[in-house]
N, C-alpha and C positions, 0 to 999 in steps of 0.2 A: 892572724887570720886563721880561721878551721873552719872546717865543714861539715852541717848536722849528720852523724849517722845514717837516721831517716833518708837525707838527699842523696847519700848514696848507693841503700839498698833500691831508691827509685829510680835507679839508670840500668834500663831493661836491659840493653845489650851485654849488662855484667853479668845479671842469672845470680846476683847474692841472695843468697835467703840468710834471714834472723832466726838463730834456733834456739838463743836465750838470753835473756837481758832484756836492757830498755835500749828504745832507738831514738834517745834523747840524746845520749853525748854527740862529743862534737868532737873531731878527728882533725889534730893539727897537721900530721904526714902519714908517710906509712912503709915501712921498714918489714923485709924480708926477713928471717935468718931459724934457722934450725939446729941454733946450739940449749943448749939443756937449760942455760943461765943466757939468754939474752940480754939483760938490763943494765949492765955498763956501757950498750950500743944505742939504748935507747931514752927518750926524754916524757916524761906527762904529755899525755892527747897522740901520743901513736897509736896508731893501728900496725899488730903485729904479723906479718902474714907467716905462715908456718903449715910446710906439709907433713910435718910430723915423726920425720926420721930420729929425732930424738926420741923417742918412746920405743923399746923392746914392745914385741909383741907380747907379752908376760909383764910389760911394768905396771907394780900395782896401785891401785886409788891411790895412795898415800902420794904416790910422784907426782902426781896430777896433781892434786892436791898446793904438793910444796912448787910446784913450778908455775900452776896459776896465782896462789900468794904472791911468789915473787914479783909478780906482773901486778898486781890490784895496788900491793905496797907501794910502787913506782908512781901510780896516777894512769897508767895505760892505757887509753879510752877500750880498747876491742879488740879483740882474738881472730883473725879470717884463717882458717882453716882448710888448705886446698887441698880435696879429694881426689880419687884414683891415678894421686902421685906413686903413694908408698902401700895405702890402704884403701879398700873403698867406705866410701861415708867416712865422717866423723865421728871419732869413738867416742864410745856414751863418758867412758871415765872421766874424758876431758870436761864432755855437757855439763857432766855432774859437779866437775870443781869450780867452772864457769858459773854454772846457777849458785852455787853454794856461796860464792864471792861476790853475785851481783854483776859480771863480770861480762857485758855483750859477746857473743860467741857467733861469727857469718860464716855459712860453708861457701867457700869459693870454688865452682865446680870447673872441670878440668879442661873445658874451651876455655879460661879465661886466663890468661897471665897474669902473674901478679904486675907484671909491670905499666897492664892496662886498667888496675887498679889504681895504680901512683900518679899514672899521665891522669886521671880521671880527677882526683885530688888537685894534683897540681894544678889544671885546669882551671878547676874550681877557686882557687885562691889568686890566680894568675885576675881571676873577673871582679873579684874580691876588689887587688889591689887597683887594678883597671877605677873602677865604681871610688874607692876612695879618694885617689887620685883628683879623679872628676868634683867630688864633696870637696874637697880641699881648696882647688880652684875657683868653686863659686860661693864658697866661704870665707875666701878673701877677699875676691869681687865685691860681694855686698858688705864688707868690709870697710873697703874701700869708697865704695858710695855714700857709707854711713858716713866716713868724716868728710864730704864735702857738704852735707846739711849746716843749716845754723849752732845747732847746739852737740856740734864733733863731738866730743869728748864723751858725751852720755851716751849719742846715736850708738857710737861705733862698741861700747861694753853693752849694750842695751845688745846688739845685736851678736854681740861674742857670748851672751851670755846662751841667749837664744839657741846659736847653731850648737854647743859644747852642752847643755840641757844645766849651765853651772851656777854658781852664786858666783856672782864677780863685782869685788870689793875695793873701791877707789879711796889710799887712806893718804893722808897728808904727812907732809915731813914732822910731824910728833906723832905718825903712828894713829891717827885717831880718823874714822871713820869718815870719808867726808859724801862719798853715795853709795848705795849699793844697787847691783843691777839684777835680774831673774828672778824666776818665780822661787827659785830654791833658798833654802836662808838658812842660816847658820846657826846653830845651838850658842846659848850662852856660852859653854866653855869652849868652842871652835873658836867660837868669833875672840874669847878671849886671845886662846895661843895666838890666832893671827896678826892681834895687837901687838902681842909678844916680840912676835918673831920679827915682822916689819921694824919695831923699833930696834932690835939685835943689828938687823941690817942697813938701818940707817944713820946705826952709831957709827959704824964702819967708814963712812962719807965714800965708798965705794960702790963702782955700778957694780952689784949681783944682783944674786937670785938665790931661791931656794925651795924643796921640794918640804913640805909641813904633813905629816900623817895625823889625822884627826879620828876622832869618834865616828864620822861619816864620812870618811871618804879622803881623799888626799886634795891639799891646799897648794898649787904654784904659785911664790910670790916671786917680782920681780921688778927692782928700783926703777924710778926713772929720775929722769934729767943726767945732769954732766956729773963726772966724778968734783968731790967738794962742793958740788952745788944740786946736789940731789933733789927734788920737789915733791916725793912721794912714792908709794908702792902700790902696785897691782896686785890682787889676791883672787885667784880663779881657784874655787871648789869644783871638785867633780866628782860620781861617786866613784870611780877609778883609775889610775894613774893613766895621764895620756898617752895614745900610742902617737907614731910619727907624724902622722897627718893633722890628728889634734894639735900638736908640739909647734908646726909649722903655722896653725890657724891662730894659738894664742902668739910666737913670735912676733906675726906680723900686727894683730891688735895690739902688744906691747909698744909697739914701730910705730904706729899711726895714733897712738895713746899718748906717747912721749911729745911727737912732732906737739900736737895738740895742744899736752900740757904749758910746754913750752911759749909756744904761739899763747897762750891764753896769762898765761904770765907777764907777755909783753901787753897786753889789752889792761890787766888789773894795772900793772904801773901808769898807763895813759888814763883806767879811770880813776884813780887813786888821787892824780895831778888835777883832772878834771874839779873832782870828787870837794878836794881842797878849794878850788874857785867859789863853787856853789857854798861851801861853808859858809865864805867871808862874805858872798852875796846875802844870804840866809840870817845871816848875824849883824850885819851891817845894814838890817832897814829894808836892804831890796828881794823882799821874799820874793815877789812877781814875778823879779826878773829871772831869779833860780828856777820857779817852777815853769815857766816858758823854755829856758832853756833843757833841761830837762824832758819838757814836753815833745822837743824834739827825736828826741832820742826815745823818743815810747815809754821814757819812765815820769817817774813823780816824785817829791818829797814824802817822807813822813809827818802823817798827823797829826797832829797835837791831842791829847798829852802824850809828850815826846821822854826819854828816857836817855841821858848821856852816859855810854861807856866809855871808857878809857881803861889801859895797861900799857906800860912798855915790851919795846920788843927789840930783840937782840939783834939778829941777822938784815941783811939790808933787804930780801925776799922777802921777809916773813909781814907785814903789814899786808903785802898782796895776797897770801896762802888765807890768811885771816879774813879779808876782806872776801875771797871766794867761798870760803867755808861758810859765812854769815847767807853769800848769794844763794848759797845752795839751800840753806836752812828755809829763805828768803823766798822757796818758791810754790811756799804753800800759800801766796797770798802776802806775803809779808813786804815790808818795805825798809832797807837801810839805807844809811848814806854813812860810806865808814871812808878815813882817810887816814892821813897823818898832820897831827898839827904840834906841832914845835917836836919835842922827840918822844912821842906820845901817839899808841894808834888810839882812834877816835870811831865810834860807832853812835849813831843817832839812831835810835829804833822808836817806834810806835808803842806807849808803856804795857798794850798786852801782848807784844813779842818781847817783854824786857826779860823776861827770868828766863828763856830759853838761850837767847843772845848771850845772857849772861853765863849758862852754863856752858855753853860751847866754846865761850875766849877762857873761862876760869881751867877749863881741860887742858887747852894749849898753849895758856902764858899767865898764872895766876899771879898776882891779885889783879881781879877787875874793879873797879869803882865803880857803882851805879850809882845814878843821878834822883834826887828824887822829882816826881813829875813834874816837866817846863814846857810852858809853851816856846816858840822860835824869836819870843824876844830874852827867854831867861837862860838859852842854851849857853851863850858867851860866859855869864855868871856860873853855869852848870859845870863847864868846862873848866876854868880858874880855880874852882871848890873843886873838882874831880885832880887838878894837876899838883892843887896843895896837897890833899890826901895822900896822892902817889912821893911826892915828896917826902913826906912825914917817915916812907918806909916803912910800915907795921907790916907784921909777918901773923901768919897764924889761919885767919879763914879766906879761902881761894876768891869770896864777893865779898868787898866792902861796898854796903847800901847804907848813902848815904840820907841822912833823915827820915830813916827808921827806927827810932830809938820810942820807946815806949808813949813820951806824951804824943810826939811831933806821927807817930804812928796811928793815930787815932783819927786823924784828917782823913787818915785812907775809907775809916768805917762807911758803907754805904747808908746810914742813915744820917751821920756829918755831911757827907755830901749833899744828900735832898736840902737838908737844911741850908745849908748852905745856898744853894742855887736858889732856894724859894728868897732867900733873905737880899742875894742879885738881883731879884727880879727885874726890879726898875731899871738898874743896868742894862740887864742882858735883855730885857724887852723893848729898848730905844731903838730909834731907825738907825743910830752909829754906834749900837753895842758892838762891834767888830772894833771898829779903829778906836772908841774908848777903850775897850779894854785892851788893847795894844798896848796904848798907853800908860796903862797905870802898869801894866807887868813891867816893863822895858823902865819906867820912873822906879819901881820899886825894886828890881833886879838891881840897880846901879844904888842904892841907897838913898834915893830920893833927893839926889844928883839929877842935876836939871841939864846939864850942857852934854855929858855921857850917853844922857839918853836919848836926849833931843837926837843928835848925830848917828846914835843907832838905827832911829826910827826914820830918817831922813830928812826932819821936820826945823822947824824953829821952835828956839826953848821959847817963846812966848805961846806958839800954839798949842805945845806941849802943858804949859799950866793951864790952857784954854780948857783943855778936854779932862784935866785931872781936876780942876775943879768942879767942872758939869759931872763928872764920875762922885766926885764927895757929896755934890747936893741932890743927885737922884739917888744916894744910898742915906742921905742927911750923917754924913761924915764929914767931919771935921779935919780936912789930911793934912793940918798945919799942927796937929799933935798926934806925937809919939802911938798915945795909943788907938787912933784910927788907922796911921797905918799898918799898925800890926792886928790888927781887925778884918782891914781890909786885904794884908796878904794872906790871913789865915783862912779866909771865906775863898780866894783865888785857889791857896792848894789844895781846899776839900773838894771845890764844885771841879 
């Protein structure tokens, strides 16, 4: 805490005048003493008072000179000068070593003790600490009201970022970004070290912390969850190292960040279990029932064309840390539905959120499998191809996409596709283009296997050839040879 210069030549009852310098500094205390060498007594931002019995009536410029140096050397904020102590006025020699060092220079006239000087300071700091105090208090306050909202964990950095004016950086147990909160943002290389660092710290599998000095400013990071079962680190940028009050503001967001994190850990594992129900509804025929149930909960399935991720993962947490990181990704409009299915996390995305999706698990657990585009009868087949892959074990690129290899990558062209679609027509422009085409993906995912699909789709394998052959004779396909239905899956994954 210090107190501007200016504010204290403007307390009338002191009678200070300025009689050189600026009345910009800012005056942390203020310290008497009329030894020749004061500056083993004193610290940067004092105010020195001094009536001057150190100087001979005969000492020349040069002493002034070397005993103002001493003082500018230190950081000193100011010279007060009490008159018709020893002499009257202050002597010019001093003015002159003062002006010459930049040096504020206030005569303190002889009604005024120095020690009504100090009480005036200390005062002043005393309101200081009063006033932060009070910040503090309703800084936790609204703190505190942030995590009783819906979306705790964001509210309450959203709001710590706010009162501390900081960048505050929510990073997951690999250390890798998962929100960030304030107007303030990080340089490419801050944000790296802070990558850095977090993972230093969460190799350790202990609760710390640590203070990071950046290009801009200093970085508090600090773990959260239990020792050995860590869930991530908090990263508060500021452009200056906190003082106590800031300290106690981020502590307590650290506190309410943690509870949070926690809590929302236990929520991912319940929609994770959830998550897996709707899979096997979703795959097994009863899309309906998923998206009703779902519907309850204010969410929805992803649309079709759908994109199947998969990766293994190591720790028994980590499918949940993954599944929130995608949420997060997820809230620009996007939609997953990510679980665990055999020992495999599993990620369904919408195929123009796929190459995002993809790059955020390939950060955190590579290799990912990408699926190529399925509607929600070819996800089961998508999955099986994505868990062979991971099987097979190849090492080398962080996304294996699958059925992108040069010819099969040509289907993606958007002028494959028009064609495509225009050549569906009569399909896709019947009053049961819906549940036809159900049918023939769900027949032709399973290899043109009647009883697999049938049971997928919820159906009788007799209705099941019903509709695949009204599908053959609106497109005049033949699906009892080979090559219609590789005809007819090749026109499904372009349109």
């Amino acid at each position: 805490m210090a107190m501007p210069l200016a504010e204290l030549l403007a307390v009338q009852a002191l009678g200070l005048r300025l009689l050189c310098g600026p009345d910009t500094v800012e005056v942390g205390w203020a310290h008497s003493s009329d030894l020749a060498d004061p500056t083993p007594f004193l610290e940067p931002g004092n105010l020195l008072l001094t009536t001057g019995t150190q100087f001979p009536d005969d000492a020349p410029q040069h002493s002034y000179d070397a005993y103002v140096g001493r003082l500018a050397a230190l950081g000193v904020a100011a010279v007060g000068f009490g008159t018709e102590v020893v002499r009257s006025g202050t002597p010019e020699q001093l003015i002159a070593a003062c002006t010459a060092h930049g040096l504020p220079l206030i005569e303190v006239p002889f009604r005024t003790p120095f020690l009504a000087v100090v009480r005036r300071i200390a005062d002043a700091q005393a309101a200081q600490d009063h006033a932060r105090d009070l910040w503090t208090l309703e800084a936790q306050r609204s703190l505190s009201l942030a995590a009783l909202s819906r979306d705790r964990i964001a509210a309450v950095l959203d709001e710590l970022a706010h009162r501390l004016s900081a960048a505050v950086v929510l990073l997951d147990l690999h250390g890798e970004p998962m929100s960030v909160h304030g107007r303030r943002t990080l340089s490419t290389g801050d944000a790296a070290a802070v990558r850095r660092e977090a993972r230093r710290l969460l190799q350790r599998r202990l609760r710390s912390g640590a203070a990071l000095e950046v290009a801009r400013g200093v970085v508090n990071l600090q773990t959260l969850g239990r020792r050995d079962e860590l869930r991530g680190v908090l990263a508060v940028a500021t452009e200056a190292r906190p003082d106590t009050a800031a300290t106690a503001v981020i502590t307590s967001a650290v506190a309410l960040a943690e509870f949070a994190v926690e809590d929302a850990a236990r929520q991912q594992e319940s929609a994770l279990t959830l998550n897996a129900e709707l899979l096997e509804l979703a795959t097994s025929g009863a899309l309906d029932a998923a998206r009703r149930v779902l519907s309850v909960a204010g969410r929805r399935l992803p649309e079709a064309p759908l994109r199947v991720l998969q990766t293994r993962f190591g720790s028994v947490s980590e499918p949940g840390e993954l599944e929130h990181a995608l949420s997060v990704r997820a809230g620009a409009g996007q939609v997953v539905l990510a679980t665990r299915w055999r020992d495999v996390f599993v990620a369904i995305v919408e195929d123009r959120a796929a190459d995002g999706a993809a790059e955020l698990l390939a950060l955190r657990h590579p290799p990912v499998v990408l699926s190529r585009p399925v509607g929600w009868t070819g996800v089961g087949a998508a999955l099986r191809e994505g868990l062979e892959e991971l099987d097979r074990g190849r090492t080398g690129s962080p996304i294996i996409e699958l059925g992108s290899g040069p010819l099969l990558g040509l289907l993606s062209r958007e002028d494959v596709g028009a064609a495509a679609e225009r050549r569906l027509a009569p399909l896709l422009g019947d009053p049961d283009a819906r549940e036809l085409r159900r049918a023939v993906e769900a027949w032709l995912s399973h290899n043109a296997a009647w009883e697999p699909a049938a049971r997928e789709l919820g159906i009788h394998r007799h209705t099941l050839k019903a509709h695949v052959r009204r599908a053959g004779a609106l497109l005049g396909l033949d699906l009892d040879r080979f090559e219609a239905k590789a005809e007819l899956w090749a026109l499904l994954q372009a349109a």
